[in-house]
C-alpha positions as CSV (number, residue, x, y, z in Angstrom):
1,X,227.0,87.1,107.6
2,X,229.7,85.2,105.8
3,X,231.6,86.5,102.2
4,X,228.9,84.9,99.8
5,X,225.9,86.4,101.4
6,X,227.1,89.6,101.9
7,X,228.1,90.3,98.3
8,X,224.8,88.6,97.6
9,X,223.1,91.1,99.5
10,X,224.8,94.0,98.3
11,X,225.0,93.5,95.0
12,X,221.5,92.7,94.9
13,X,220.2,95.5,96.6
14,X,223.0,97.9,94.7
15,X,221.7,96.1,90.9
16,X,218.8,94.7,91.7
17,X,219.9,91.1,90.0
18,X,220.2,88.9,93.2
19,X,218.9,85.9,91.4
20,X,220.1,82.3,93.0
21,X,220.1,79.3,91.2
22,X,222.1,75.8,92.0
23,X,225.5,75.8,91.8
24,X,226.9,74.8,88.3
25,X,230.0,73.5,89.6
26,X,230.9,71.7,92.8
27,X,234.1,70.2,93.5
28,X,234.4,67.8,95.9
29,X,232.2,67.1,98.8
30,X,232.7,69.6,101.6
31,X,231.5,66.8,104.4
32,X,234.0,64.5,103.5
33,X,236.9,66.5,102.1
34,X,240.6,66.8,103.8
35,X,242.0,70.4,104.5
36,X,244.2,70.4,101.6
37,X,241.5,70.2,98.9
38,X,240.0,73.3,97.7
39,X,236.2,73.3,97.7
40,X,234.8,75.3,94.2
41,X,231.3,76.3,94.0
42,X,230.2,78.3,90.6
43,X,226.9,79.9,90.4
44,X,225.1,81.7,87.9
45,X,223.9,85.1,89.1
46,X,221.5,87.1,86.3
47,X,223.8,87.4,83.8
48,X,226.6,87.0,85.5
49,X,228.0,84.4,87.7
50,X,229.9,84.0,91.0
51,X,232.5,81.3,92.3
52,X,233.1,80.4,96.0
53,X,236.5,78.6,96.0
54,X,237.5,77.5,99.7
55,X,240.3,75.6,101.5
56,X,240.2,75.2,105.1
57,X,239.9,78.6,106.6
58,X,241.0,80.6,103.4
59,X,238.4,82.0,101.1
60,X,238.2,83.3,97.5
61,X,235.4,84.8,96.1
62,X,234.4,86.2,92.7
63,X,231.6,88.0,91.7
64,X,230.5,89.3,87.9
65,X,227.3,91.2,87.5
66,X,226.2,91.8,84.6
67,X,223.9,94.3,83.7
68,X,222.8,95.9,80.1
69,X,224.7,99.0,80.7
70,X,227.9,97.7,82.3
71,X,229.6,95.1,84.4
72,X,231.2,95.0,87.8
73,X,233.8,92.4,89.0
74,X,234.3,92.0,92.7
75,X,237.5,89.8,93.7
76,X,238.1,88.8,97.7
77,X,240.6,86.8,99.1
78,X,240.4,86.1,103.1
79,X,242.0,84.0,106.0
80,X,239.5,82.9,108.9
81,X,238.0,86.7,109.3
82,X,240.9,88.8,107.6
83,X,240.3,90.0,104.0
84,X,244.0,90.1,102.4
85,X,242.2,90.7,98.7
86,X,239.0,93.2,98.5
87,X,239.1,94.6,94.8
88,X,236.6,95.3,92.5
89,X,236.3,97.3,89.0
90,X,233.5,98.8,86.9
91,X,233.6,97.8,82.7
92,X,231.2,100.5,81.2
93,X,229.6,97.7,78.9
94,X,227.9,94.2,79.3
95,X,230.4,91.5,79.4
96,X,229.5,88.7,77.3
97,X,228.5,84.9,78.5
98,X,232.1,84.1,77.2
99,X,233.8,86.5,78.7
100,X,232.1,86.0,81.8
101,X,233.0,82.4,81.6
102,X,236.4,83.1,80.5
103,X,237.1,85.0,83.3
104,X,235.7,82.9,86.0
105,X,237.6,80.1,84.5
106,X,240.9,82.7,85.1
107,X,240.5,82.8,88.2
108,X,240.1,79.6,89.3
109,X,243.2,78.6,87.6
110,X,244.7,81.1,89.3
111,X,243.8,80.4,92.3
112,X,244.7,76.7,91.9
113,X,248.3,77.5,91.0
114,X,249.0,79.6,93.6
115,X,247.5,77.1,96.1
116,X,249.9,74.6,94.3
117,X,253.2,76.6,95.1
């Protein structure tokens, strides 16, 4: 079971939100795409979203589920089958479609500059 499925599973069975829809966001097209871009998949997830960014055999993952009571953010970072990042926080309140946005975009960009240096 790779990253994406398992913290679908999980976090579907742990919340009861697993809800999949098409990706929002897809950046480049994994069958034809070089090692050295990174692949970035954003999908909505209940209230919440996820993004799947990928580059060759390194993997970052973020999850945000929303719920009415609170959120939960689960970061992951991982090389072929070795998780180097595997974080994750409780908010005791709903984020907001902004914030949830805001923060995805965050961590894109973050991920993008440190895959620049």
């Amino acid at each position: 079971m790779n990253l994406h499925q398992r913290h679908s599973t999980a976090f579907g069975l742990l919340l009861g939100l697993t809800f999949f829809g098409p990706p929002l966001a897809l950046t480049g097209d994994p069958s034809s795409a070089s090692s050295e871009e990174l692949q970035i998949e954003i999908t909505k997830k209940g209230l919440g979203k996820q993004v799947v960014i990928s580059r060759g055999a390194k993997e970052w993952f973020m999850l945000i589920e929303v719920t009415p009571e609170n959120s939960v953010v689960v970061r992951q970072e991982k090389t072929h089958d070795q998780y180097l990042v595997d974080e994750s926080e409780t908010h005791d309140r709903p984020m907001t479609p902004g914030e949830v946005d805001a923060a995805i975009a965050d961590y894109v960009n973050s991920v993008k500059t440190r895959e620049k240096k």
